[in-house]
OpenMM code with the backbone's topology and positions (N, CA, C; nanometers):
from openmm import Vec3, app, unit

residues = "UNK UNK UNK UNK UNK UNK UNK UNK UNK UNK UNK UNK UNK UNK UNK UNK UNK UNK UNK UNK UNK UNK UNK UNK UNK UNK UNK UNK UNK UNK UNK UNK UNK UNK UNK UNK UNK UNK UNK UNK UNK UNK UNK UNK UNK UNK UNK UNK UNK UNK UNK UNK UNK UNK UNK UNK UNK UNK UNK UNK UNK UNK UNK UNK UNK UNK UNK UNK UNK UNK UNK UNK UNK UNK UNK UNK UNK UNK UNK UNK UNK UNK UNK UNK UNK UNK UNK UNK UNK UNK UNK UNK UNK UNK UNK UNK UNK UNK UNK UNK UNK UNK UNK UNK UNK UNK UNK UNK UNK UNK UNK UNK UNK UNK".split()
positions = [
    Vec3(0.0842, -0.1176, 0.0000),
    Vec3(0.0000, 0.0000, 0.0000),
    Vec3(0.0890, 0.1243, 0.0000),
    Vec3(0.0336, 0.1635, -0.0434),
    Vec3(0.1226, 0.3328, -0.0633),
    Vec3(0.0003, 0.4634, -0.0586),
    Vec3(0.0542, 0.5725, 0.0285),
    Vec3(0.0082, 0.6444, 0.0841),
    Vec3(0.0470, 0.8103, 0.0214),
    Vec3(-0.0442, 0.8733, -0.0400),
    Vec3(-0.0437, 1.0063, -0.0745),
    Vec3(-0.0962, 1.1380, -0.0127),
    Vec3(-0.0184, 1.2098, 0.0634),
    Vec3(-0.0593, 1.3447, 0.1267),
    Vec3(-0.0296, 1.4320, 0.0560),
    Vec3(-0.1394, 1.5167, 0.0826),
    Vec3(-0.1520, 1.6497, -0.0126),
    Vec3(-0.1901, 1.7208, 0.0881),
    Vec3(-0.1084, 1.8825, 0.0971),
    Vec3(-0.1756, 1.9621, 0.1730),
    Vec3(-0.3131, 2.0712, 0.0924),
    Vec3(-0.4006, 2.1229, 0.1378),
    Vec3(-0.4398, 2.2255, 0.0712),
    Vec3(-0.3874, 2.3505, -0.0298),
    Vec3(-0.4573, 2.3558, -0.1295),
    Vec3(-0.3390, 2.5125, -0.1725),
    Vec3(-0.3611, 2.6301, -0.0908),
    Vec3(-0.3128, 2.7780, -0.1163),
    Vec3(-0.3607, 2.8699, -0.0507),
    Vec3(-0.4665, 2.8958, -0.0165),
    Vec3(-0.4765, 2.9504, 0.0878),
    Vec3(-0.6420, 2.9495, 0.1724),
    Vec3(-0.6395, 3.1268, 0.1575),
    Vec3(-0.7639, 3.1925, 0.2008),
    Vec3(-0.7977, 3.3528, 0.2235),
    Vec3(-0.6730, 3.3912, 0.3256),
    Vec3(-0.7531, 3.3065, 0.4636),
    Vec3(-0.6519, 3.3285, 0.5770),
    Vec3(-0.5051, 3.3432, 0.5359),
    Vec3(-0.4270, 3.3000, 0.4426),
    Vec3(-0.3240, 3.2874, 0.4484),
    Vec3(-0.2524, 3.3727, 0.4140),
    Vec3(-0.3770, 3.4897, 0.3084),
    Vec3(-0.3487, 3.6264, 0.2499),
    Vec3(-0.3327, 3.7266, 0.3477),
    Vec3(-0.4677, 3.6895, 0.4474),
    Vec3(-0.5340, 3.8049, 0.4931),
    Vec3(-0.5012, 3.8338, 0.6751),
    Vec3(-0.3972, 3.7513, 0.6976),
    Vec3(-0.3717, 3.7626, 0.8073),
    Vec3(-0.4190, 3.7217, 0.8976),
    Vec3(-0.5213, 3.6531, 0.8915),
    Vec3(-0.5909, 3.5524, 1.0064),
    Vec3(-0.5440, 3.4020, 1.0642),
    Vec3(-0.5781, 3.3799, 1.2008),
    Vec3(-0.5065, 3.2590, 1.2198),
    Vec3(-0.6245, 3.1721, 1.1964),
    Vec3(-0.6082, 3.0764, 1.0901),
    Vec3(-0.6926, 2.9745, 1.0162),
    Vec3(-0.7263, 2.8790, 1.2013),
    Vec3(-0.6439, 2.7982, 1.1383),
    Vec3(-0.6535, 2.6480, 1.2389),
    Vec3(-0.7837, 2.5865, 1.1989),
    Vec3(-0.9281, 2.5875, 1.2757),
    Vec3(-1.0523, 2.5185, 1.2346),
    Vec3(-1.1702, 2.6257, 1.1624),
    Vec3(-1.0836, 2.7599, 1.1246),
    Vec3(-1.1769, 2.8288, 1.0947),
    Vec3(-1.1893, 2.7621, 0.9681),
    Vec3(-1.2873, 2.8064, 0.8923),
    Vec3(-1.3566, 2.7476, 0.7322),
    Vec3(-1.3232, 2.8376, 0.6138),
    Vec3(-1.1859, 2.8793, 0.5992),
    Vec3(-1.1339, 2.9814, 0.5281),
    Vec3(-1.1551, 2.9007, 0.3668),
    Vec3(-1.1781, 2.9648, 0.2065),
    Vec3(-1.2089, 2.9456, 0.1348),
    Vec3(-1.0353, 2.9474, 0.0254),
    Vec3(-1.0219, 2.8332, -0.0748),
    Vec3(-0.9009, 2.8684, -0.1347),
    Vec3(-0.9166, 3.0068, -0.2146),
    Vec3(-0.8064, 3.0897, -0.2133),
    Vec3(-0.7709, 3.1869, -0.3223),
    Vec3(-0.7914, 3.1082, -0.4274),
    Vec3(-0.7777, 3.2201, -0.5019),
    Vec3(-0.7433, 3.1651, -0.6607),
    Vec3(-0.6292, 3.1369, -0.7036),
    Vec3(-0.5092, 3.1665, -0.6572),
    Vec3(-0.4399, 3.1462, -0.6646),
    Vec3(-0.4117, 2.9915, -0.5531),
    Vec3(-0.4673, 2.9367, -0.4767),
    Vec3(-0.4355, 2.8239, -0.3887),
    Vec3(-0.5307, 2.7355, -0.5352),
    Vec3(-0.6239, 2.8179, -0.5987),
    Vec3(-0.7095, 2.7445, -0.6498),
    Vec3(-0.6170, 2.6538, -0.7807),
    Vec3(-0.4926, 2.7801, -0.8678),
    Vec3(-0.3907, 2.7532, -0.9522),
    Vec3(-0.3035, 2.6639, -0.8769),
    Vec3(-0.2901, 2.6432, -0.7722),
    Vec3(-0.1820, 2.5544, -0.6978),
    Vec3(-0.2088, 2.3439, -0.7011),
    Vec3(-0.3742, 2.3923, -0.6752),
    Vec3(-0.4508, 2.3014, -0.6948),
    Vec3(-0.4276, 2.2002, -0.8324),
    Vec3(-0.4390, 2.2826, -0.9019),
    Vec3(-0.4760, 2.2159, -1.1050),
    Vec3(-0.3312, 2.2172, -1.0796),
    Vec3(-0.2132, 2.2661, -1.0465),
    Vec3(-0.0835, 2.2375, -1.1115),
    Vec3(-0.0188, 2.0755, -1.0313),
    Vec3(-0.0740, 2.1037, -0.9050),
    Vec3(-0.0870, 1.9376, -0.8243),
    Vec3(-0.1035, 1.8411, -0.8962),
    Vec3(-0.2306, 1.8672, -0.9905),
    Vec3(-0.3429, 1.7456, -1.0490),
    Vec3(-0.2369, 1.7589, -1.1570),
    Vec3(-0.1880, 1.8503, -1.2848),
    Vec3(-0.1112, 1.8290, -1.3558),
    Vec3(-0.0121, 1.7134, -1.3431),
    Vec3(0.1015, 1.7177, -1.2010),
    Vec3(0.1718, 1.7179, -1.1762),
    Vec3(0.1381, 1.5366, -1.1352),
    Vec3(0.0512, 1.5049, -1.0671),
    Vec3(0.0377, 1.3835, -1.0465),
    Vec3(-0.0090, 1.2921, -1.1330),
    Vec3(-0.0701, 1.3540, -1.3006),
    Vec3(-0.1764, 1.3488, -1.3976),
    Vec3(-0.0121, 1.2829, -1.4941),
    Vec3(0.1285, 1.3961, -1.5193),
    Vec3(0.2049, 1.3585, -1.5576),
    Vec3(0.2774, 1.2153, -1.4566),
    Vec3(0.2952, 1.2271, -1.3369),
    Vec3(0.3630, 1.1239, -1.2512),
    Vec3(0.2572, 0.9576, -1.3148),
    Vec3(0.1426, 0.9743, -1.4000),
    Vec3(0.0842, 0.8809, -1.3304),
    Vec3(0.0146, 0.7649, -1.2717),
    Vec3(-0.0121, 0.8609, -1.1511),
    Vec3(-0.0729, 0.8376, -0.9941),
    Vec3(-0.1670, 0.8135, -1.0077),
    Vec3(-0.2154, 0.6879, -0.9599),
    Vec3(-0.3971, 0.6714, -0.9808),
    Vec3(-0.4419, 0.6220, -0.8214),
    Vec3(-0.5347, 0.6497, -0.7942),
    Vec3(-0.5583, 0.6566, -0.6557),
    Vec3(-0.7041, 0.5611, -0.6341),
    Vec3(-0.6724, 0.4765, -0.5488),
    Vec3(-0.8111, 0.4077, -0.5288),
    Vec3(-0.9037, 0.4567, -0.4251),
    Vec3(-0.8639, 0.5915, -0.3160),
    Vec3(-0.9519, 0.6357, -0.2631),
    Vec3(-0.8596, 0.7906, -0.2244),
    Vec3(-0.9693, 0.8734, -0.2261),
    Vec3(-0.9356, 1.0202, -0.1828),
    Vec3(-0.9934, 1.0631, -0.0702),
    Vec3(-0.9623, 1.0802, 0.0370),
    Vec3(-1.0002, 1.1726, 0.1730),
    Vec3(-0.9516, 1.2929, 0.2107),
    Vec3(-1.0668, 1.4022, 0.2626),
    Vec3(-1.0301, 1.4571, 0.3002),
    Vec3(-1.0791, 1.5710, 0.4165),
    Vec3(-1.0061, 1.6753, 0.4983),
    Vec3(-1.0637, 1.7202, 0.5694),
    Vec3(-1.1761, 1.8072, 0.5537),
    Vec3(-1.3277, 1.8456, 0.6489),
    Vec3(-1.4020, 1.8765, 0.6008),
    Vec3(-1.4359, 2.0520, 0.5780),
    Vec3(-1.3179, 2.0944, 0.6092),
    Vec3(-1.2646, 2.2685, 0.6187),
    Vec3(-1.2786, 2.2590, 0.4084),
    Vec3(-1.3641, 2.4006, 0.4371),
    Vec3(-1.3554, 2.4199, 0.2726),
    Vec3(-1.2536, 2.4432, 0.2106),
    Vec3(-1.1371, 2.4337, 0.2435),
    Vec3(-1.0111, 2.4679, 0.1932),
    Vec3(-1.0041, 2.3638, 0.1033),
    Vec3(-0.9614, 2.2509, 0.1802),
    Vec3(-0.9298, 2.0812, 0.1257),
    Vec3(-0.9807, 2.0384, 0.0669),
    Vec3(-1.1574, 2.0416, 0.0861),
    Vec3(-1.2093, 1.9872, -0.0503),
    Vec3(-1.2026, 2.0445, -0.1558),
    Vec3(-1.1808, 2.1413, -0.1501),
    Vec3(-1.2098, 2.2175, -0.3184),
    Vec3(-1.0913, 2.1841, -0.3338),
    Vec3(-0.9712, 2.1692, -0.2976),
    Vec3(-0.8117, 2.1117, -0.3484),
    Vec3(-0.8595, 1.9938, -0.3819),
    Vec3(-0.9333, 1.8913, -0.3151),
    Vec3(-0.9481, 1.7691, -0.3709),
    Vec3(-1.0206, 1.7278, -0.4815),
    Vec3(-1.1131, 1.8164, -0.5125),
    Vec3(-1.2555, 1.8093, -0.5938),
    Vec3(-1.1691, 1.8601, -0.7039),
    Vec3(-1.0929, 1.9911, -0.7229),
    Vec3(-0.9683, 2.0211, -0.8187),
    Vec3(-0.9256, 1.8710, -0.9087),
    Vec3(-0.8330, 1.8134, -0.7919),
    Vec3(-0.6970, 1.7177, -0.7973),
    Vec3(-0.8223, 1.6221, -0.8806),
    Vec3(-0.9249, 1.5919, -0.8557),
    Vec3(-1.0029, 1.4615, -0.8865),
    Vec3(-1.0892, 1.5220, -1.0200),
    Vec3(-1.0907, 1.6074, -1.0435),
    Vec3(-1.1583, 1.6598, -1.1560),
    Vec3(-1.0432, 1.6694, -1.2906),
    Vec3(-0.9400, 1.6733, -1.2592),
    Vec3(-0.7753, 1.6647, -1.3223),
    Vec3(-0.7561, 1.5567, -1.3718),
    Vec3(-0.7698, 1.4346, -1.2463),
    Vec3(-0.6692, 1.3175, -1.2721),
    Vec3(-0.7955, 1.1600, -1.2699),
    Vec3(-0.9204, 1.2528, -1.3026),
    Vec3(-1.0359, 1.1006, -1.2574),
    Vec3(-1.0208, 1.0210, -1.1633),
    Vec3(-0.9575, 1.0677, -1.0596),
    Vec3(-0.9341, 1.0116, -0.8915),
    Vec3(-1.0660, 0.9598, -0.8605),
    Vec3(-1.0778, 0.9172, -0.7629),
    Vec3(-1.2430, 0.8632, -0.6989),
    Vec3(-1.2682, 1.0065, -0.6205),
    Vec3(-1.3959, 1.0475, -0.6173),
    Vec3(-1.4373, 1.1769, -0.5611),
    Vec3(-1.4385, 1.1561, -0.4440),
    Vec3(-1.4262, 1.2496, -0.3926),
    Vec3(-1.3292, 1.3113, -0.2449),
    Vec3(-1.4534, 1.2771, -0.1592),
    Vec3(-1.4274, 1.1825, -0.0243),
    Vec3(-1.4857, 1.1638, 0.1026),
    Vec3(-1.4109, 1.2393, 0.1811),
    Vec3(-1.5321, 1.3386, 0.2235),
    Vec3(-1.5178, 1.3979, 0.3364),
    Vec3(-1.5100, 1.3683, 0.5041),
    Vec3(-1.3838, 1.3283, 0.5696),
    Vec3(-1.3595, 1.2607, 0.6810),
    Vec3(-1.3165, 1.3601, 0.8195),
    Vec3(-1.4162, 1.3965, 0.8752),
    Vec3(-1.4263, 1.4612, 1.0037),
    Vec3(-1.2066, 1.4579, 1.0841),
    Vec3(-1.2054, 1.3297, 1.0950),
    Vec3(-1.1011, 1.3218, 1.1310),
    Vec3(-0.9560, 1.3443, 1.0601),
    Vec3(-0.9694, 1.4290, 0.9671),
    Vec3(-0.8495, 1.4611, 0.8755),
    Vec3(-0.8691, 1.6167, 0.9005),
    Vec3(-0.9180, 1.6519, 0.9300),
    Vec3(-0.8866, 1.7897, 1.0199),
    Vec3(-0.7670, 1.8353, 1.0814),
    Vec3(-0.7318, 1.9408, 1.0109),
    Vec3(-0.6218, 1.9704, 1.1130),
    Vec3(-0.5929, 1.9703, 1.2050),
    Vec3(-0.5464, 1.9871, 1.3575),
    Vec3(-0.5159, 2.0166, 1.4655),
    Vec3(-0.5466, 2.1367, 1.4941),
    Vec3(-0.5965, 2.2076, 1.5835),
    Vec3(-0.6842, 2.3330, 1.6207),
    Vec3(-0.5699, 2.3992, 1.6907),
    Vec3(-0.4187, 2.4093, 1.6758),
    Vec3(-0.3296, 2.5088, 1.7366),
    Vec3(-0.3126, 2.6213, 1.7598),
    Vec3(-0.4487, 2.6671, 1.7036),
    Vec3(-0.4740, 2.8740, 1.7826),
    Vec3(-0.5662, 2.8545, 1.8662),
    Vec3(-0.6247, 2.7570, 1.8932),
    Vec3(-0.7462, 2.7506, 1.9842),
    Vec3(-0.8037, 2.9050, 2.0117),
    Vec3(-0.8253, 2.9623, 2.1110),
    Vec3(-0.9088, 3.1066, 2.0777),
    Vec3(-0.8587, 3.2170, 2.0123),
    Vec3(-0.7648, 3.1624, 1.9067),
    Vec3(-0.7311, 3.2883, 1.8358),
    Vec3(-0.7208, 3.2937, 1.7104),
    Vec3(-0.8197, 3.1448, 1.6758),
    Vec3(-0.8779, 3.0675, 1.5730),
    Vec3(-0.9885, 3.2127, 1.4977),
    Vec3(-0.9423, 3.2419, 1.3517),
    Vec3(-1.0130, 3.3102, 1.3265),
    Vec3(-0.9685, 3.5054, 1.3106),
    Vec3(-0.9090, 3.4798, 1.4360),
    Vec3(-0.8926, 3.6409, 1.4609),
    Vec3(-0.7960, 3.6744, 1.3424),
    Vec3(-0.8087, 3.8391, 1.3450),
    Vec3(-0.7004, 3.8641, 1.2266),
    Vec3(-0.5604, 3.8927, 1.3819),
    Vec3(-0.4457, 3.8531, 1.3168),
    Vec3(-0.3235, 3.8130, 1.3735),
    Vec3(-0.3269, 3.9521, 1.4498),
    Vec3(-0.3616, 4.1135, 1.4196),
    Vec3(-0.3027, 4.2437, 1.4771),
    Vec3(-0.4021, 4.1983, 1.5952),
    Vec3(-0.5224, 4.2030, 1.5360),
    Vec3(-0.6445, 4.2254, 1.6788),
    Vec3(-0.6221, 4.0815, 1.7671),
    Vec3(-0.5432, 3.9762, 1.7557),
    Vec3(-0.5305, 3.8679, 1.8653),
    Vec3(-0.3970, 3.9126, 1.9684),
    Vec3(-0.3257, 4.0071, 1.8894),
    Vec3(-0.2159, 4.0802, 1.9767),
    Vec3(-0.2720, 4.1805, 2.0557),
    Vec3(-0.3432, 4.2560, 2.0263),
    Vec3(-0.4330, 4.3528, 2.1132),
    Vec3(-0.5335, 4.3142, 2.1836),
    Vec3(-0.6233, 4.1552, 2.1701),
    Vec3(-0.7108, 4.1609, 2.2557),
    Vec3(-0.6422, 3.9924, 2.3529),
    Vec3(-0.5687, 3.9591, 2.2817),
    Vec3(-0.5171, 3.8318, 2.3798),
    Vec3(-0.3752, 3.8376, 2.3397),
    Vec3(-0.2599, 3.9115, 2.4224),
    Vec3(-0.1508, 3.9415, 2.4107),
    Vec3(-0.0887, 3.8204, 2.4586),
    Vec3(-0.1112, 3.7511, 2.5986),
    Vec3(-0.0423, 3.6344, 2.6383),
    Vec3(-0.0563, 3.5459, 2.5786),
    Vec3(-0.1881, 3.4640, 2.5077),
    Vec3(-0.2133, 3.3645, 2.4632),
    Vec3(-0.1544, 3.3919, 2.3124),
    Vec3(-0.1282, 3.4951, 2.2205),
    Vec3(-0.0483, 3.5197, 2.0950),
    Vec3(0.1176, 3.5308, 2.1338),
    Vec3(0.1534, 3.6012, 2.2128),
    Vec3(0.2917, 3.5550, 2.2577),
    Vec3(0.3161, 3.4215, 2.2861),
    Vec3(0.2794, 3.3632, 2.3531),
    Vec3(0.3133, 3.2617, 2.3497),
    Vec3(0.2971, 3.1319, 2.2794),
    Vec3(0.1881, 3.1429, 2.1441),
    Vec3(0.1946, 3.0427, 2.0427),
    Vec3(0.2967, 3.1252, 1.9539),
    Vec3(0.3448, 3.2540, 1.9671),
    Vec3(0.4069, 3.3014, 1.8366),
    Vec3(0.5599, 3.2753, 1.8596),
    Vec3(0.5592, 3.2539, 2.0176),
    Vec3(0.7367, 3.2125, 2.0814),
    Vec3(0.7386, 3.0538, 2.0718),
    Vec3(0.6251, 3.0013, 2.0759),
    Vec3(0.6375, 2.8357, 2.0827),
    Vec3(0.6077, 2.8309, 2.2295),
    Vec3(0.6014, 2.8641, 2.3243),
    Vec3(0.5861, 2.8357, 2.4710),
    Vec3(0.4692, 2.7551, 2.5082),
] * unit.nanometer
topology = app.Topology()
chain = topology.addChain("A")
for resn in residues:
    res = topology.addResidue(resn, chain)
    for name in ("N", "CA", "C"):
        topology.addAtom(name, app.Element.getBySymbol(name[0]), res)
C-alpha cells in the first residue's frame, strides 16, 4: 500500500492575516492555480488513486474536488477526522493584529512556541 498526502493550496486566511486552524477559510485563486498544477503534476507522474479523503474545512475539498476533476481520482470523502489540529485555539479566526491587542499572552506565546 502506498500512501499520498496532499496539503491544501492557498487558503484567504493565508493572504489576509488571520489565524486559520478550524476556521472554514475558502481557497484563493491562486491556492485554487496551486490546486490544477498538483493534479497536472500527479496526472504527468501517473498516480492513480483508489480512494481520496479529506478534511471537512472548505479549503481541502475544493483542493481535492480540483486534484479529482484533473486526474479522474475517486471523488473526495469527506472525513471529520483529517482535520487539522486546532493550534490557535481562541485565536482561531482572529485577524493576527487584533489577537495581539485583545489576547496578548495567549499570541505571545503560540508566536514564541511556549
Amino acid at each position: 500500500m502506498r500512501l499520498f498526502l496532499m496539503r491544501h493550496g492557498e487558503s484567504t486566511d493565508d493572504v489576509s492575516g488571520h489565524y486559520g486552524g478550524w476556521a472554514d477559510f475558502p481557497l484563493t485563486e491562486r491556492g485554487r492555480q496551486q490546486a490544477a498544477e498538483a493534479a497536472s503534476r500527479i496526472k504527468a507522474a501517473n498516480l492513480v488513486f483508489d480512494r481520496v479523503y479529506s478534511s471537512p474545512l472548505k479549503r481541502a475539498p475544493e483542493t481535492a474536488q480540483i486534484v479529482f476533476q484533473e486526474t479522474n481520482s475517486p471523488a473526495p470523502t469527506v472525513c471529520e477526522l483529517w482535520k487539522e489540529r486546532n493550534n490557535y485555539g481562541i485565536l482561531t479566526r482572529l485577524k493576527k493584529s487584533e489577537a495581539r491587542e485583545t489576547y496578548p499572552e495567549e499570541t505571545r506565546k503560540y508566536e514564541t512556541g511556549e
